[in-house]
C-alpha positions in Angstrom: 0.0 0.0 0.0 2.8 2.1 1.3 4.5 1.5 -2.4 0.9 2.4 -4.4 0.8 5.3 -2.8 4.2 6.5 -3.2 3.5 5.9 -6.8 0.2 7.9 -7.2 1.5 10.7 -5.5 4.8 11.6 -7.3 2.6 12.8 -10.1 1.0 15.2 -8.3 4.1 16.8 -6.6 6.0 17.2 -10.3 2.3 18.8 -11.5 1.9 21.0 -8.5 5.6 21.4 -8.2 8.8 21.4 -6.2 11.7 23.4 -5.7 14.8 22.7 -8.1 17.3 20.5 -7.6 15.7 19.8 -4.4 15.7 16.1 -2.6 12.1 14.9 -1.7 12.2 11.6 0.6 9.7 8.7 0.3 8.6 9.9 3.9 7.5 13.1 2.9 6.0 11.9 -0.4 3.9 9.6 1.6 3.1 11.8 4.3 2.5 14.4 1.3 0.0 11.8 0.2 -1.9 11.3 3.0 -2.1 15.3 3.6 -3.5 16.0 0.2 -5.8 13.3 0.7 -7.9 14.9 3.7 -7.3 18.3 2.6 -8.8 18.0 -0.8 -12.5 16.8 0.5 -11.8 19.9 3.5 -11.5 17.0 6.4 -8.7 19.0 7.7 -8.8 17.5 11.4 -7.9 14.4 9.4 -5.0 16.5 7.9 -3.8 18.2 10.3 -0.7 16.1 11.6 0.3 15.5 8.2 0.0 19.4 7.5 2.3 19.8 10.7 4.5 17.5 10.1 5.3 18.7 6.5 5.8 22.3 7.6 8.2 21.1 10.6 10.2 18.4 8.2 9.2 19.0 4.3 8.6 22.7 3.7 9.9 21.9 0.6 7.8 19.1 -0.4 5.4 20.3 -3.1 3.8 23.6 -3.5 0.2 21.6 -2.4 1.4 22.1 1.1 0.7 25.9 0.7 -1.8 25.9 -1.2 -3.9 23.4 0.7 -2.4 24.8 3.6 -3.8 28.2 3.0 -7.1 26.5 3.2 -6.9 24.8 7.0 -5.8 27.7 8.6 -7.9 29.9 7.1 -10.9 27.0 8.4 -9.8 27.3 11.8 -9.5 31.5 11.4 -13.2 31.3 10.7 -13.6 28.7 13.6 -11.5 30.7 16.7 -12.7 33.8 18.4 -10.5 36.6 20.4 -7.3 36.0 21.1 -7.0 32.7 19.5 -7.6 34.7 16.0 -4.7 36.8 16.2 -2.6 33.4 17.0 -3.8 32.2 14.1 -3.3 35.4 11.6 -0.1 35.0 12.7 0.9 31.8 12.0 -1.2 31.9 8.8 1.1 35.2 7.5 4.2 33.1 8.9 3.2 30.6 6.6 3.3 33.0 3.7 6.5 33.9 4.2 7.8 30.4 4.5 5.9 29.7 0.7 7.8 32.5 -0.5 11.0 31.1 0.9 10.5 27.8 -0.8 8.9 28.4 -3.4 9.6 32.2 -4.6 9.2 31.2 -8.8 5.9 30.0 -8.3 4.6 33.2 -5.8 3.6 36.3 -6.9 5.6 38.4 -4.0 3.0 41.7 -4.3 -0.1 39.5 -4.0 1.8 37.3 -1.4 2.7 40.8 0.7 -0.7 42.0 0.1 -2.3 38.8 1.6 0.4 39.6 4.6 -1.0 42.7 5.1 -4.5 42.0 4.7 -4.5 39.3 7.5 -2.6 42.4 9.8 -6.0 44.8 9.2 -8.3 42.6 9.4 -6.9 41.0 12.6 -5.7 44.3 14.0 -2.1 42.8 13.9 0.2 45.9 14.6 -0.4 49.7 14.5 -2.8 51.3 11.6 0.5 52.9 10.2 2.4 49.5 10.2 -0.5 48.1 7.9 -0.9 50.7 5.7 3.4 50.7 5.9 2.8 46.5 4.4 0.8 47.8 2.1 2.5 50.3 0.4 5.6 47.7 0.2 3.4 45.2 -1.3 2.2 47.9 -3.8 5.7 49.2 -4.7 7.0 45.4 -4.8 5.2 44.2 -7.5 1.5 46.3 -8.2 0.8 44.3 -11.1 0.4 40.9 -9.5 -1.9 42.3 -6.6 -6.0 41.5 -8.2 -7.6 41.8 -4.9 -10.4 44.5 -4.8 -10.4 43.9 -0.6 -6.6 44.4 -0.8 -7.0 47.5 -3.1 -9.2 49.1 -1.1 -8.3 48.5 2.0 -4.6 50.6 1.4 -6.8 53.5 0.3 -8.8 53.3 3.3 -5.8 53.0 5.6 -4.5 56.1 4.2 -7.5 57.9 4.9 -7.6 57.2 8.5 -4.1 57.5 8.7 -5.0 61.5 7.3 -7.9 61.7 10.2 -5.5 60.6 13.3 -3.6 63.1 13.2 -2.4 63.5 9.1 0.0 60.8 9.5 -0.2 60.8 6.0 -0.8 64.1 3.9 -3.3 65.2 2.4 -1.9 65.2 -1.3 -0.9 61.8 -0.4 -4.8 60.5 0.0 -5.7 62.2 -3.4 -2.8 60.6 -5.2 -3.5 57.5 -4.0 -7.3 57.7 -4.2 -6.8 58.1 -8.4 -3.9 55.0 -8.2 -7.0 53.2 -6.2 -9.9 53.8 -9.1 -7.3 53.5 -12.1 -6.3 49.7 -10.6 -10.0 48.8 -9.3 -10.9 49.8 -13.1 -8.2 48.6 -14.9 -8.6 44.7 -13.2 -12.7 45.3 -13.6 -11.9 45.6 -17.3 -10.0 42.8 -17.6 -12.7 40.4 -16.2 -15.0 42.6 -17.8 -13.6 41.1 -21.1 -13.2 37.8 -20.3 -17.1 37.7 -19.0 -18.0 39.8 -22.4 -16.3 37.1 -24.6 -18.9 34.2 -23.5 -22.0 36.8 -23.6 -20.9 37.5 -26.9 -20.4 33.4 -27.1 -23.9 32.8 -25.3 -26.0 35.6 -27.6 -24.9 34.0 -30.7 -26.3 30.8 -29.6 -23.0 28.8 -28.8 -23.9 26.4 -25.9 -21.6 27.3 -22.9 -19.6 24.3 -21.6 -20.0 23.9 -17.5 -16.5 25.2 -17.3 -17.6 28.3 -19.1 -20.5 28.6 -17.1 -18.3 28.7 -14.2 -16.4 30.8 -15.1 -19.0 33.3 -15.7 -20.3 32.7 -12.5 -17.1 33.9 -10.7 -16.2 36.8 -13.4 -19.8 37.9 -12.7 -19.1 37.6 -8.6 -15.8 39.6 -8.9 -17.1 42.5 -11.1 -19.6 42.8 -8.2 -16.9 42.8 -5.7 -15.4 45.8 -7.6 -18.1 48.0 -8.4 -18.4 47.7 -4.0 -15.2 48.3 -3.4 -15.0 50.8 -5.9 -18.0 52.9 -4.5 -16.9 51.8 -0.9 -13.0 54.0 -2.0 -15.3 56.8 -2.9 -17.5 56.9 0.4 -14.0 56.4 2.4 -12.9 59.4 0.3 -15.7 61.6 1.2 -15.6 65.0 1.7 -12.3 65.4 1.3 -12.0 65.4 -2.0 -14.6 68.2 -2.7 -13.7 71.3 -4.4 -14.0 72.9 -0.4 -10.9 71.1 0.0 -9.1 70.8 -3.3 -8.9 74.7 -4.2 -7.6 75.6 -0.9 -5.3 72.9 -0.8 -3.7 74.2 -4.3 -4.5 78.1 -3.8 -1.9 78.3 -1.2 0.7 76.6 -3.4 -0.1 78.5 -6.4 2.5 81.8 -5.9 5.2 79.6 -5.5 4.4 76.7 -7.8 2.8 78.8 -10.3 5.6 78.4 -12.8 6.3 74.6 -12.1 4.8 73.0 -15.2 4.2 69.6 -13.5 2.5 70.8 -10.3 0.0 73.1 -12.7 -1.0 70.0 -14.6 -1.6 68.0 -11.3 -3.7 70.4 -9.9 -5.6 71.3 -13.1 -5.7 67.8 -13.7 -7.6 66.9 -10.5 -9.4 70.4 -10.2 -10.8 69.2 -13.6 -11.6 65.7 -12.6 -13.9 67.0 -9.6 -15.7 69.3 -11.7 -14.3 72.6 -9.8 -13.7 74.6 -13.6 -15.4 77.3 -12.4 -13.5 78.6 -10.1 -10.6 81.4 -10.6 -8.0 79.1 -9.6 -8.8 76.4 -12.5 -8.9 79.4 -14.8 -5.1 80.5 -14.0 -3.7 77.4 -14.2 -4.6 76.8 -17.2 -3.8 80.1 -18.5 -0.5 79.7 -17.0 0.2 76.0 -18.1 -1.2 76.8 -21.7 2.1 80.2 -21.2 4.3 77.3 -20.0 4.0 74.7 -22.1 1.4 74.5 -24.9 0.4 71.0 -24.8 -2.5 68.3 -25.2 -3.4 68.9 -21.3 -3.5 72.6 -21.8 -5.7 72.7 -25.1 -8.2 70.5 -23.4 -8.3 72.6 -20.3 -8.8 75.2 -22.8 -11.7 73.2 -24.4 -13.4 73.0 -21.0 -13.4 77.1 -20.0 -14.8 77.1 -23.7 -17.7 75.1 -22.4 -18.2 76.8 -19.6 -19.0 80.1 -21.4 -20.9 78.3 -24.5 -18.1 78.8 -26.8 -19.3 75.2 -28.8 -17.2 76.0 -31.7 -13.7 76.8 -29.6 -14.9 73.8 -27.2 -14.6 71.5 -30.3 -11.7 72.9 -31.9 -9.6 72.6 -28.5 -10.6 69.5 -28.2 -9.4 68.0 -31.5 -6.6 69.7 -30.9 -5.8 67.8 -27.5 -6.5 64.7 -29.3 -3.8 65.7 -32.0 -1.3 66.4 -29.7 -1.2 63.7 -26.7 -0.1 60.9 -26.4 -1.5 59.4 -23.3 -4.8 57.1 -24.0 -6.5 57.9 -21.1 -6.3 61.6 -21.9 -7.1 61.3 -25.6 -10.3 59.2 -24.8 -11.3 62.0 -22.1 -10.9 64.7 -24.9 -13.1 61.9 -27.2 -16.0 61.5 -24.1 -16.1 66.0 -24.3 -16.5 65.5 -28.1 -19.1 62.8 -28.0 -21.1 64.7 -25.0 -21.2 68.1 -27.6 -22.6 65.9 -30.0 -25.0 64.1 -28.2 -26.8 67.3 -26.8 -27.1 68.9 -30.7 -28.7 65.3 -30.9 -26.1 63.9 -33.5 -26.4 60.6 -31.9 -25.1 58.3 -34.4 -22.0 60.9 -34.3 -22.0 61.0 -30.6 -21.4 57.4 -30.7 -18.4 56.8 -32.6 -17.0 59.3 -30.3 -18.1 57.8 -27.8 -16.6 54.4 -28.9 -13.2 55.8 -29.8 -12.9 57.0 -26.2 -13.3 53.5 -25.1 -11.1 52.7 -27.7 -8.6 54.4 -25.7 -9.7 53.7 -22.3 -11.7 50.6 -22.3 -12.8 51.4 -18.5 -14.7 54.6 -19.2 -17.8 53.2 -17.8 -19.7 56.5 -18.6 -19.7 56.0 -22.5 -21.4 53.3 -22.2 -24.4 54.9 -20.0 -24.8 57.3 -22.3 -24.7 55.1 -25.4 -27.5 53.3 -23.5 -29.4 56.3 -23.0 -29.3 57.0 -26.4 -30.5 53.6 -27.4 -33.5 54.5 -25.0 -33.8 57.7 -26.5 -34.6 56.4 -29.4 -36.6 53.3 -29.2 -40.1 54.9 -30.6 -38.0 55.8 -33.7 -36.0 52.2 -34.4 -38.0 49.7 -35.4 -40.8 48.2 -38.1 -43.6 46.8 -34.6 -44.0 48.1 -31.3 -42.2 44.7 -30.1 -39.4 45.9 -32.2 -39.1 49.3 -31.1 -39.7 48.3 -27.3 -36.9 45.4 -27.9 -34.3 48.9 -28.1 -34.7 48.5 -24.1 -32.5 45.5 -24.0 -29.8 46.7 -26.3 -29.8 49.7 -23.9 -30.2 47.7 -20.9 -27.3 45.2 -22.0 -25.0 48.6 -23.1 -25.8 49.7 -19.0 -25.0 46.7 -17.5 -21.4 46.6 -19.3 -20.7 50.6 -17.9 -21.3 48.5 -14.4 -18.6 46.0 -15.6 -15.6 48.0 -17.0 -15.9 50.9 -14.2 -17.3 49.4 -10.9 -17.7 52.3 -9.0 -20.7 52.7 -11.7 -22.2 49.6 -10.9 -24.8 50.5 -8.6 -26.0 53.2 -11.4 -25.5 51.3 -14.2 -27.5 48.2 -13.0 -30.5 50.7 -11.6 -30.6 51.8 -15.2 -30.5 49.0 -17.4 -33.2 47.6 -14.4 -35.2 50.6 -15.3 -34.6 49.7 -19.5 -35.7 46.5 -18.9 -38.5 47.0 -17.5 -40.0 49.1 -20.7 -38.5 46.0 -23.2 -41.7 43.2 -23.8 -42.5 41.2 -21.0 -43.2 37.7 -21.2 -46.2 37.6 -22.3 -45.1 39.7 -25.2 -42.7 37.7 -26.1 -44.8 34.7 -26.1 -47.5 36.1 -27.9 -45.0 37.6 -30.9 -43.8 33.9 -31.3 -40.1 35.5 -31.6 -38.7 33.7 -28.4 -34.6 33.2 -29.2 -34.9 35.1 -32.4 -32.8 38.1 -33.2 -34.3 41.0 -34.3 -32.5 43.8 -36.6 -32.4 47.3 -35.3 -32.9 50.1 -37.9 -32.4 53.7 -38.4 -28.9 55.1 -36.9 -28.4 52.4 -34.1 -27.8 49.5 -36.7 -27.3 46.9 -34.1 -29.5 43.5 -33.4 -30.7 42.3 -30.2 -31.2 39.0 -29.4 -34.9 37.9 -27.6 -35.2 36.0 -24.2 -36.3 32.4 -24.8 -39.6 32.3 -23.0 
């Protein structure tokens, strides 16, 4: 038996994986065996001697024992109460570390820190500062590695405490991290966002989904929630601090002496502009002075904005091309697109307003507002699109569909974006409808400007 086992079980540590070069004995393979065993149906009183006895005598075994690992203390976390949960964060974070030791190819180091530091809030392991201190190491260790919204959030929220209790970290600090917070909540929401758009797209054209799929969409769909919270929770934790009551003050008592600094001007014009605080004298002079400075993309589209603000819809447009002929950075290129788009919805070009529209997300697939107000076009025009009143009424779901992706690809949008396309839905053909039209599962050809087809619900 002893021998069969031995057998069976050397595949799975070469899959899983070992460290190189490294000698694994027929007593840890066997007691591997036996671990894996109990830990993979969650019986982990069963495992529990094995577990210790591999961390005590085979840390090296197979990179099972961390993973698996992972699990059982994380069950007996969720089991213990008081004191005996901080024991356990403890030795769980220990644990980490000792993965990472033995097995550093095969362990993302920012996620691993991240986990580390996650376990030290939520177990109130150490000072605030010496969390939010974990963190920011995790984050400057490798950034890219870290796809935890929890994790994301929770630095932000650290450093917004931190700024309360005392301003143990500045001010300026909190806004810069607050946009580094949104850009990576977006940036891994639009990641998933395309992976769970690629089997809609699969599903709507009628291609069964395989139970793996189906999984998958299942857990893209659960983590795109998680975002859009955590994305909304950053901007409750942000709060009133980052109103224009706080931002112009903040930068009108820099401005004398950084008023000829070229970066500091396009900081604070950049954020004055993303909080909507253009009217005020301050946005005005930086701009004027940054356009002085250094003519640029940034400055023409600051320039495009005080256009807008005095109905100057020809000069609006013109600085925004402009912006868009000079930068370089997508983000800012789409944002000069989204202005152009907005112009042209509100003179009602809508079919124009769109390919704007889509060129911004072109540029910056998370710009969850184009979306919304692609939908809202769609809806805007249902009475007009369509040979029935089932066809014009199916509009709704195109614009519902359109909503829900704004939710997906920019989750602090979520809660908006799935009120809406609730709202759209609820105008599309019910049931009955649908029924009665004998068009269940068909798809049905949208005229006019939208030129899109919509699939119906099988009923």
């Amino acid at each position: 038996m002893k021998t069969k086992l031995t057998t069976l079980f050397i595949a799975l540590v070469v899959s899983v994986g070992f460290t190189a070069g490294a000698q694994i004995s027929e007593e840890c393979i066997t007691t591997g065996s036996i671990f894996t065993e109990s830990a993979k149906v969650k019986n982990y009183d069963a495992a529990r001697d094995s577990f210790n006895k591999l961390r005590k005598d085979c840390p090296n075994w197979s990179l099972a024992l961390y993973q698996y690992g992972e699990r059982l203390l994380k069950s007996d976390l969720k089991k213990a109460s008081g004191d005996q949960q901080q024991v356990i964060a403890k030795d769980l974070i220990e644990f980490l570390k000792q993965r990472e030791q033995y097995f550093p190819a095969k362990t993302p180091k920012g996620e691993n820190a991240a986990d580390q530091a996650q376990i030290m809030y939520d177990y109130k392991i150490g000072t605030e500062k010496q969390q939010f201190e974990a963190f920011q190491k995790a984050f400057a260790m490798d950034a890219a590695s870290i796809g935890s919204a929890k994790a994301i959030y929770t630095r932000f929220k650290l450093a917004v405490d931190l700024y309360q209790d005392g301003g143990q970290v500045a001010l300026q600090e909190v806004f810069d991290l607050y946009d580094d917070t949104q850009d990576k909540l977006s940036k891994e929401a639009t990641e998933l966002d395309g992976k769970l758009q690629s089997l809609v797209d699969k599903d709507e054209a009628g291609t069964a989904l395989t139970s793996k799929d189906k999984r998958r969409m299942k857990g893209y769909e659960t983590n795109l929630k998680a975002f859009g919270i955590f994305a909304s929770s950053t901007d409750g934790a942000m709060g009133a601090l980052g109103n224009c009551e706080n931002l112009v003050p903040l930068y009108e008592k820099d401005f004398d002496d950084m008023k000829n600094d070229k970066e500091w001007i396009k900081k604070a014009a950049g954020r004055l502009a993303g909080k909507d605080c253009t009217d005020t004298d301050l946005f005005k002079q930086l701009v004027e002075n940054l356009h002085r400075l250094d003519p640029s993309a940034k400055s023409a589209k600051y320039l495009g904005i005080l256009a807008g603000k005095r109905g100057d819809s020809r000069e609006e447009a013109r600085y925004y091309q402009e912006a868009i002929d000079l930068e370089t950075d997508p983000k800012e290129r789409a944002n000069a697109y989204y202005r152009l788009a907005l112009q042209a919805k509100k003179s009602g070009s809508y079919g124009k307003a769109r390919g704007l529209f889509n060129k911004a997300l072109s540029e910056d697939g998370s710009l969850g507002q184009a979306y919304l107000n692609i939908a809202s076009m769609y809806a805007a025009s249902a009475n007009n699109c369509g040979n029935s009143t089932f066809d014009k009424r199916a509009v709704y779901w195109l614009a519902a569909s359109t909503a829900e992706r704004a939710g997906r690809v920019s989750p602090s949008l979520s809660g908006t974006a799935n009120k809406t396309a609730a709202s759209y839905r609820a105008l599309a053909p019910s049931k009955a409808d649908i029924f009665s039209s004998n068009k269940s599962g068909q798809t049905i050809s949208i005229g006019c400007w939208i030129g899109q087809s919509v699939r119906v619900p099988k009923v």
